[in-house]
N, C-alpha and C positions, 0 to 999 in steps of 0.2 A: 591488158587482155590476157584471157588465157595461154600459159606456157612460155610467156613470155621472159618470168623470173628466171624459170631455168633455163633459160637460154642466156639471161645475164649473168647467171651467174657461174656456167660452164665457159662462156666466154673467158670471164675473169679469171680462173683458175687453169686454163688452155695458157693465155698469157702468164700467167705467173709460173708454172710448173711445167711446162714443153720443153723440149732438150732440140725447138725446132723439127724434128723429124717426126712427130709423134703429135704434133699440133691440132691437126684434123681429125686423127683417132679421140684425141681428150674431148674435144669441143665438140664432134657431131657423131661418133660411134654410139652406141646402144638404142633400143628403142623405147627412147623414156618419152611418150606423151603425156607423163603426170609428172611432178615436182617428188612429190612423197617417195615414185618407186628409185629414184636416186640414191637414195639413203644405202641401197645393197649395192649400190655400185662404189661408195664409198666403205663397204665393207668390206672389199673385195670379191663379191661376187659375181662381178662382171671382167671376164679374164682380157679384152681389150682393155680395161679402166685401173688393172691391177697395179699399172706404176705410177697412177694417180692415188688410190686407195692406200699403196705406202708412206703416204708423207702425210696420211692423217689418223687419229686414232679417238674411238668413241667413247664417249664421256657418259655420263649422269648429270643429268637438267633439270635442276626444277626451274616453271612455267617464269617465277617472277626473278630468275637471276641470268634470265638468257641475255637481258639488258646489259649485263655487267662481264658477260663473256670476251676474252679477249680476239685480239686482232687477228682477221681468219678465218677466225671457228666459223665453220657452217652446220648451218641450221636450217633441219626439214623437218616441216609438219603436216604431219599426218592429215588423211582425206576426211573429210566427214560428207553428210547429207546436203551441204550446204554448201561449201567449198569441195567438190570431188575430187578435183589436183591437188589438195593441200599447195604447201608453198614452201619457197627455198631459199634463204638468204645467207649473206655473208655479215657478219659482224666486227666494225672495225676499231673495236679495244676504246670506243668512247663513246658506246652509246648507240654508234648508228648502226643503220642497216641499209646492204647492198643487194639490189637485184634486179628488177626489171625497172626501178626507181630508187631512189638514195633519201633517207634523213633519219631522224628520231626515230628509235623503236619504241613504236606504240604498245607499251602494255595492256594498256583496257581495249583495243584493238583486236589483239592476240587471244587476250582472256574471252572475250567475246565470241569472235568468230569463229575460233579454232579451240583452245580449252576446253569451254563449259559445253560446245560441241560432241566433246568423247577425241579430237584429234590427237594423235600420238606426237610424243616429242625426241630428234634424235637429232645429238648437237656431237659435231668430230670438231676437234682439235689438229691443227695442223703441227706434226712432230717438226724442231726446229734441229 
């Protein structure tokens, strides 16, 4: 359903990067009702998200090597007319993809729904 990814996958990243006291800020601060507008809060432009936003940094993606992205990166794409939340996942260095659901990431999927769409593509890497 919708919104759902991103809630899976702020979950995930609450658990993985929380210092504990900052748990609830990661996981349910801002008001992101779409997947896509995450993207600036992993830019840092959301000043509660900023100590999230420092352990990741953005890259250049093309459409057909997000597959091969390693373990971490997330990945948000862009809204279109069809999809108006776009979507948000996590990629786990083999292929797969995490977010409101887990498995293979579907290329002709992607390329379909979202690509040949017009949706934007903005993939962060988590600094180790």
């Amino acid at each position: 359903g919708t919104g759902k990814c991103l809630a899976g996958v702020r979950g995930a990243l609450a658990n993985t990067y929380s210092n504990g006291d900052n748990y609830s800020t990661l996981r349910y601060s801002g008001n992101y009702g779409s997947a896509y507008k995450f993207a600036d809060a992993l830019r840092g432009k959301d000043e509660n998200l900023k100590e999230l936003a420092d352990n990741f940094v953005e890259i250049e993606c093309k459409p057909e090597d997000v597959k091969n992205l390693p373990a971490g990166a997330v990945v948000v794409f862009g809204q279109n007319n069809s999809k108006p939340h776009g979507h948000i996942c996590i990629m786990d260095g083999n292929g797969n993809q995490y977010s409101d659901w887990t498995g293979k990431y579907d290329e002709s999927y992607y390329q379909n729904n979202f690509f040949n769409k017009g949706s934007t593509l903005s993939v962060f890497l988590p600094i180790s």
